[in-house]
N, C-alpha and C positions, 0 to 999 in steps of 0.2 A: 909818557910811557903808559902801557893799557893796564891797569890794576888787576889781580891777580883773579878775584870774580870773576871780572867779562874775562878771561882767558879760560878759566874752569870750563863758564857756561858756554865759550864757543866750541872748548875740546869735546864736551860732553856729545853736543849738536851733532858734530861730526862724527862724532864716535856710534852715536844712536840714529842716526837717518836712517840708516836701515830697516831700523825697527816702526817707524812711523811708517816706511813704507808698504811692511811687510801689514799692519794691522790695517790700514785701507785698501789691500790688495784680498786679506781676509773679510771683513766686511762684505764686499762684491759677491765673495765665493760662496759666503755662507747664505744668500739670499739664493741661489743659485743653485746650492745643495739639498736649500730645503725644499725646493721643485721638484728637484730629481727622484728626493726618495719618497715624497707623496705619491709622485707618479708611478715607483718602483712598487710603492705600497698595494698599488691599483691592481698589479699585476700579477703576482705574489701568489700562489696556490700550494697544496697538500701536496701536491704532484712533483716526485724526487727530481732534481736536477741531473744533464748529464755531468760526468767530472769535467774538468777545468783541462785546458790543453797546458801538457806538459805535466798533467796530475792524474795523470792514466790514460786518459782521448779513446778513441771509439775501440780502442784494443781493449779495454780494462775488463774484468767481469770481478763480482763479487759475489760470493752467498754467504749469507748466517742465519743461523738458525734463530726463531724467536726467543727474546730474552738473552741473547749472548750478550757481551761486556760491549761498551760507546769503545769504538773505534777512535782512539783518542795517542797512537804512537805513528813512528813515520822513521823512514830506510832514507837517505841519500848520501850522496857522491860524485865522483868526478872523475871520467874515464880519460885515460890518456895513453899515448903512443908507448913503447920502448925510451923514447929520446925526452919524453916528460912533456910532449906539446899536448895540447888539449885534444879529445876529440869529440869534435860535433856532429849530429846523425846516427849516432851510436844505438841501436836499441836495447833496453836493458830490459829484459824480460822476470817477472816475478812470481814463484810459484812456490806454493806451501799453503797456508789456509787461505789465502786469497790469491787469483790470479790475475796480474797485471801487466801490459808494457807500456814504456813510454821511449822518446827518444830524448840524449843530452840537445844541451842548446849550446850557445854559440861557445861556452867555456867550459861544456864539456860536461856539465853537472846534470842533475836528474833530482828524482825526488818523487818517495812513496807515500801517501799521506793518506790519516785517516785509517789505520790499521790497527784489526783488534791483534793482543796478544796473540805469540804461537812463533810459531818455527818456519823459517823461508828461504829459499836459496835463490842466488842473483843469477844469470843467463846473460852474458854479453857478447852482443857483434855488431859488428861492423862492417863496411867494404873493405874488400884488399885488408885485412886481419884475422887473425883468428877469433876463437870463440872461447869465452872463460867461464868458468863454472865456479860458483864459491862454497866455501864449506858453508854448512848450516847456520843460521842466524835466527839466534834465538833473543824477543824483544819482550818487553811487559810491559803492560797500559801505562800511555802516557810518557814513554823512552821516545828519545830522538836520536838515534843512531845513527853517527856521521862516517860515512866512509870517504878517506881522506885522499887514498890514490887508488883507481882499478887499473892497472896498466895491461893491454891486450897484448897479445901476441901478435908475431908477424906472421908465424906460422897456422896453415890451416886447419890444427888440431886442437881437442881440446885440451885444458887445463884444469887441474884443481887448485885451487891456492885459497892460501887466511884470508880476507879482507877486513884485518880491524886495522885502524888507525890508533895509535895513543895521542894520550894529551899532547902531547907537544906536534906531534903530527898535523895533528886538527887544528891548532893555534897557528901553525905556520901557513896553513891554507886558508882562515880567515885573513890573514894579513895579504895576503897574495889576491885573495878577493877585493880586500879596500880598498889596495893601492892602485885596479886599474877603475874607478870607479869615478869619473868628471861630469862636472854641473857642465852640460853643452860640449862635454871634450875636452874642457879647459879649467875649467876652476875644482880643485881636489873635494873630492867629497870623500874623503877616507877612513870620515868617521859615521859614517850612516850606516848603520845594518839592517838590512831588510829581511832575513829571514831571521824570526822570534825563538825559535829555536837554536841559536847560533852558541855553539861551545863556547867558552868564557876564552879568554889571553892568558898567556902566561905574562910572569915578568919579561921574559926578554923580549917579546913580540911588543909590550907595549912599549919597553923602551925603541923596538924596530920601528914601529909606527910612528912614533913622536918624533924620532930622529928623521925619518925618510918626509916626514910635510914639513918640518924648518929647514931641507933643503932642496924643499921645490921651488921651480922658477917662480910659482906665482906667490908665494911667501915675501922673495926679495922685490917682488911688483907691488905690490900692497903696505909693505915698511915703505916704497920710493912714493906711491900716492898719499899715503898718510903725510909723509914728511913735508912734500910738495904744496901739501893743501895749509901745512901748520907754516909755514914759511910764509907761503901768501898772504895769511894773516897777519903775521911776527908773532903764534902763539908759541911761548915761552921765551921773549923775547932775551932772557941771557945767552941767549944759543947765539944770536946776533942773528947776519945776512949775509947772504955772499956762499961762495963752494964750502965753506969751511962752519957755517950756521947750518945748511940743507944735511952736510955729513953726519952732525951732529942729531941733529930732531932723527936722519935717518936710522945712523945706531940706536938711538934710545927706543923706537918704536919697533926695529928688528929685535930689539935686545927685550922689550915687555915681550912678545911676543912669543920667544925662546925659555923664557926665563917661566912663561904663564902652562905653557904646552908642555914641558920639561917635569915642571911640579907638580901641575894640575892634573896629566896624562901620562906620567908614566912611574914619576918615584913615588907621589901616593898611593895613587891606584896601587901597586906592588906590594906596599906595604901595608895599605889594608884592604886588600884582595877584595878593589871593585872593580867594574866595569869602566872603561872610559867613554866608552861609542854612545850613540844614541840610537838603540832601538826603534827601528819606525813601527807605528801601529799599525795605518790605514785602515783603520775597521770601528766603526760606532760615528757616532752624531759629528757634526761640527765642533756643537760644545766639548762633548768628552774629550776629540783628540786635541782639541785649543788647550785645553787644561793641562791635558797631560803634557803635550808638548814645552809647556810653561814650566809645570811641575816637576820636568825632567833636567830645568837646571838646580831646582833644591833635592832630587831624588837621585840614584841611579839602582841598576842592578848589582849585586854583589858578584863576584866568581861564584858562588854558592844556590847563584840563580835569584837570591831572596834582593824585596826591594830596602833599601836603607837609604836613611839622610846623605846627600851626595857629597860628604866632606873633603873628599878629596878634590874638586874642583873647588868646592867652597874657599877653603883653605889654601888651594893652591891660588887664586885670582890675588887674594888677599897678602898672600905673601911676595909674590912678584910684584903687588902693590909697592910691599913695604922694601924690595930688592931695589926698587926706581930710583929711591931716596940717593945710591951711588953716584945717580951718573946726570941728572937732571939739574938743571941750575940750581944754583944756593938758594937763592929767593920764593923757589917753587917746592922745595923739601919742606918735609914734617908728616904729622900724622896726617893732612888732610891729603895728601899727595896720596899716599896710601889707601885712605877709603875711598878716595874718589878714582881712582883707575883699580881696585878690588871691585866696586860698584857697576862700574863702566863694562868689565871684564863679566861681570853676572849676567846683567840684564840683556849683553850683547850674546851671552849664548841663550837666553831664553827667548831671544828675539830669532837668532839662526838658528833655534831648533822648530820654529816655528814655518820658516822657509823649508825645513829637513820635510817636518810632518805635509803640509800640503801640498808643495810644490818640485822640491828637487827629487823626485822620483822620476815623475815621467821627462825628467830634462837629466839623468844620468845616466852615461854610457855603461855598458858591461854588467848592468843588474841582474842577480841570478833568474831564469825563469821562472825558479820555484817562490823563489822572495817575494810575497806581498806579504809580510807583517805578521799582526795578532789575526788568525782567521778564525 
């Protein structure tokens, strides 16, 4: 029978490959990156940039006067039918101290960025819709003012209407954002947020969240490979072999699983009003976002915006460690059961936040056009 060591150090193996692959896959990139921005360095002049498409484009104008306040607030949202479907092509016109337009993209969103304080009203059309008009919007340096629904008319008149969202508004459109969000189309990326200004979660959106990825198809694919691969072994060999062993390694790796994303992401989080998601950066050195990206499984954001020690993941790994102890053979309980799948459970998000930061951006469907990170 294989002694309880080599069964640790093959879980672990398995459990961590990822991460070996993910830091010679970074290795390659960063040799690679630092070409790119020697070369970016070359080219670099005093000479303003035009804006970014999708962040005003050749419609945009701006004036201010010298010495007025860093343009450091930003207006967005998300235009949709009467019937709540998204609308793409929409142009959303900006006028007040500064005058803008841009058009939504494919889910409908927009995004005003780089705005000094002051007062501005929205301007939306569309084809085949009406034309909406908003009340006054008034922002101060540094506000990220999310508008959570613009809904057009059908008819060809216009309208006046509020356009605030509240909390719970705004939380329920980032959830609606994560969930269509796939590595390739397929593998969930639901917890990636790309625009850095993104309103925090309520409770009930994180418990929506947490529930809606433990019952996605690729959740119960990933408990059936895990199990597959511990069976081939006979790692945890009191499970035995046979349909009745595989069921077994299968519940218990669904069950860490649930038990880890449950506590981790939705009843702590809740209860001390953090963040769950992982913020992407995209912006600074190699090193900086390797670090942070590291640093954001002992870190996270608060709902408060401010950064604190990430206890609620911390804490939750470690306790779905210690929930193991129910259901895993007699032989393989106790407290090392627990640090060692609390451990497993750490370094394997510091490892997929590592994938988040470098790689699963440009390989995920439905990313807002606005979203690239910390700019």
């Amino acid at each position: 029978m294989q002694d309880r060591s080599s069964i640790r150090k093959l879980a672990a193996w398995n459990r961590l490959q990822p991460c070996f692959l993910t830091i010679v896959l970074l290795i390659g990139a960063s040799a690679q990156r630092a070409g790119a921005q020697q070369a970016a360095g070359q080219l670099a002049s005093d000479q303003e940039l035009p804006d970014a498409p999708g962040l005003g484009g050749p419609l945009a104008t701006a004036s201010a006067e010298p010495g007025s306040q860093a343009f450091s607030a930003a207006i967005s949202g998300t235009v949709l039918d009467p019937n709540g479907s998204v609308i793409a092509g929409a142009q959303v016109a900006l006028s007040g101290r500064l005058e803008r337009a841009v058009f939504t993209g494919n889910n409908g969103e927009f995004v005003f960025s780089e705005l000094p304080e002051g007062s501005y009203r929205l301007t939306v059309t569309a084809p085949e819709m009406g034309t909406l008009v908003s009340t006054e919007i008034s922002i101060v340096a540094g506000e990220f003012r999310t508008i959570a629904r613009i809904v057009l008319p059908v008819a060809s008149t216009a309208s006046e209407v509020r356009v605030v969202g509240n909390a719970n508004e705004l939380a329920d459109e980032q959830v609606h954002i994560a969930v269509q969000q796939r590595v390739l189309g397929i593998l969930p990326n639901f917890y990636s947020v790309y625009d850095w200004n993104a309103p925090p979660l309520g409770a009930k959106q994180k418990f929506r969240l947490a529930d809606r990825t433990s019952i996605d198809p690729v959740s119960f694919i990933g408990a059936g490979v895990y199990a597959g691969v511990e069976q081939g072994f006979n790692i945890f060999p009191g499970y035995h072999q046979g349909l009745k062993g595989y069921s077994r390694r299968f519940g218990a790796e669904y069950t860490d699983d649930i038990t880890g994303r449950m506590i981790g992401n939705a009843i702590l989080p809740s209860l001390l009003h953090q963040d769950p998601r992982y913020f992407y950066r995209g912006s600074g050195g190699f090193t900086l976002r390797a670090a942070y990206a590291i640093g954001a499984a002992f870190f996270c954001r608060g709902d408060n915006g401010h950064w604190e020690p990430n206890y609620s993941h911390l804490l939750g790994s470690f306790s779905s460690g210690a929930v193991s102890n129910l259901y895993y053979p007699p032989a393989n309980r106790g407290f090392k059961l627990t640090m060692i799948n609390g451990m497993l459970e750490t370094f394997g998000n510091a490892g997929n936040n590592l994938l988040r930061e470098f790689f699963y951006k440009g390989l995920t469907t439905n990313v807002p056009v606005y979203a690239n990170g910390k700019q």
